[in-house]
C-alpha positions in Angstrom: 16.0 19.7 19.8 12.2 20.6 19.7 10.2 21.8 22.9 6.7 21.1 23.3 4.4 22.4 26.2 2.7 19.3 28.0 -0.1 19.9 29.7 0.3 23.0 32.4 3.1 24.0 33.4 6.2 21.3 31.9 8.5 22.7 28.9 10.1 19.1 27.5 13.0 18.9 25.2 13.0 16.2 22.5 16.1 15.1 21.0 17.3 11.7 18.9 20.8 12.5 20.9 22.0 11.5 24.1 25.7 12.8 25.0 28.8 10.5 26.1 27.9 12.0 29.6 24.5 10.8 30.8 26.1 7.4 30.0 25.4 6.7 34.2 22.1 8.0 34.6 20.8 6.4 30.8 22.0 2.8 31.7 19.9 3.6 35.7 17.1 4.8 33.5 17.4 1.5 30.7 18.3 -1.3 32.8 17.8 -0.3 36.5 14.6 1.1 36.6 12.3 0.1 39.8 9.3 -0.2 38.0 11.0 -2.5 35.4 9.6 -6.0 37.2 6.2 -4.8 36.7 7.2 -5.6 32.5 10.0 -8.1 33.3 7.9 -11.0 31.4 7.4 -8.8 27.8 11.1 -7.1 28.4 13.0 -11.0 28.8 10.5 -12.4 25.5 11.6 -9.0 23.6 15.4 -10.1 23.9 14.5 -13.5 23.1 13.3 -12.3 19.6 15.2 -9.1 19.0 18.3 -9.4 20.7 19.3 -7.3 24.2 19.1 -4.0 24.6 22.4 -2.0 24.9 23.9 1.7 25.1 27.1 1.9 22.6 29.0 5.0 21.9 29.4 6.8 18.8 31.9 9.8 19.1 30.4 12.0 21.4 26.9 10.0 21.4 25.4 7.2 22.6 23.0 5.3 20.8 20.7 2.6 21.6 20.9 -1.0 19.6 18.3 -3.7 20.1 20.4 -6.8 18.5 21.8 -6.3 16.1 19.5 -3.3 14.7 20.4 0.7 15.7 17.1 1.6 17.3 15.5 4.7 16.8 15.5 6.2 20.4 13.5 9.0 21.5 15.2 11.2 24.4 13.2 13.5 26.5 14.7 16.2 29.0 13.0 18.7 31.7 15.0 21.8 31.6 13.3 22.8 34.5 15.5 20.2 36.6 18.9 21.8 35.6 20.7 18.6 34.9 21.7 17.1 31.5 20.5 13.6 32.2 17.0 12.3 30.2 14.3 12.0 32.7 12.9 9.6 29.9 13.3 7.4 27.0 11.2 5.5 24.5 13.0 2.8 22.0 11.5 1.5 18.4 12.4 0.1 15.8 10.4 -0.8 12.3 9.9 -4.3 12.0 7.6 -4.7 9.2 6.8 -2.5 6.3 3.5 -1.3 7.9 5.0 -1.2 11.6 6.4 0.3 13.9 7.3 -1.5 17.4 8.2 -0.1 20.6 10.7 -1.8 22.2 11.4 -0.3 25.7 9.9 2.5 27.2 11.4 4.2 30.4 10.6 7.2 32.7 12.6 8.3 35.8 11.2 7.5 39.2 10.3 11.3 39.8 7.8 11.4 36.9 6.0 8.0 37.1 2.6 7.5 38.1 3.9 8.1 42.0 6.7 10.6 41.6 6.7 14.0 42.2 6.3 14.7 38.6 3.3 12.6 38.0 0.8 14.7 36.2 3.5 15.4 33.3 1.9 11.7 32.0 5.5 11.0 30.3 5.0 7.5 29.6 1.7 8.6 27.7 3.5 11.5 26.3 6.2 9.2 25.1 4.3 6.4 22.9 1.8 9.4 21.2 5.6 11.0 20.1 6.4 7.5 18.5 3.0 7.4 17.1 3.4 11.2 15.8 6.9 10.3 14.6 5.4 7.1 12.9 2.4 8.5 11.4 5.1 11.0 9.5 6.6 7.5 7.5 5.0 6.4 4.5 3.7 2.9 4.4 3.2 3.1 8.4 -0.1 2.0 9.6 0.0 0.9 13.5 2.0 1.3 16.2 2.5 -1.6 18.6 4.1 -1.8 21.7 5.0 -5.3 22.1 6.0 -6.0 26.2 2.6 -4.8 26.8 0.5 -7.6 25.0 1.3 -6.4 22.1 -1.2 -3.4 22.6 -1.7 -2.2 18.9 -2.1 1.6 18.0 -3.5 2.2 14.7 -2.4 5.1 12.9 
């Protein structure tokens, strides 16, 4: 796991891995989110294409798959809260030799744009990770996030 200083005063943990435990509080996070509608439209055309979204376990893991394809997934935890569950989660996959897409993005209610957690930005935090990660894979030139109007990030 990596920990990076965000903004002030927030000490996030990174990590590919999510363990067999937070199973509950990942599928609330993935599937159950309340400000989910608010990207219903790009989240049902995503499935269409790709496949549905879904948690599978892996020994002690749980990985994300997006079809048929293992996603690369993007954990983050606040170890400031004192629990093990992710407060967010980013999904993306490669889907061309000069992109990367994001697929789902999520971010617990208590650090959204209302929660108590707000000025952390985690959603923002989230897709410049993917575009750090991205940036670090040869041929990569953009980032796009595709339930958003396919907003395109160039690398």
């Amino acid at each position: 796991m990596q920990s990076v200083e965000v903004f002030r005063f927030v000490n996030l943990v990174y990590s590919s891995r999510a363990l067999r435990p937070c199973r509950a509080a990942l599928e609330e996070l993935l599937f159950f989110n309340p400000r989910q509608y608010r990207v219903r439209e790009g989240i049902v055309a995503l499935q269409e294409k790709f496949g549905p979204l879904r948690l599978e376990e892996t020994g002690d893991r749980l990985c994300v798959r997006v079809g048929n394809c293992e996603a690369q997934t993007l954990f983050v935890y606040d170890p400031a809260q004192h629990r093990s569950d992710p407060v967010g989660v980013v999904v993306f996959l490669r889907t061309s030799s000069a992109e990367v897409a994001i697929m789902h993005l999520a971010v617990h209610p208590d650090y959204s744009l209302q929660g108590e957690q707000a000025g952390v930005g985690l959603g923002i935090v989230l897709v410049e990770k993917v575009k750090e990660i991205a940036s670090q894979i040869a041929g990569i030139k953009r980032v796009v996030f595709l339930y958003q109007r396919e907003l395109i990030m160039r690398l």
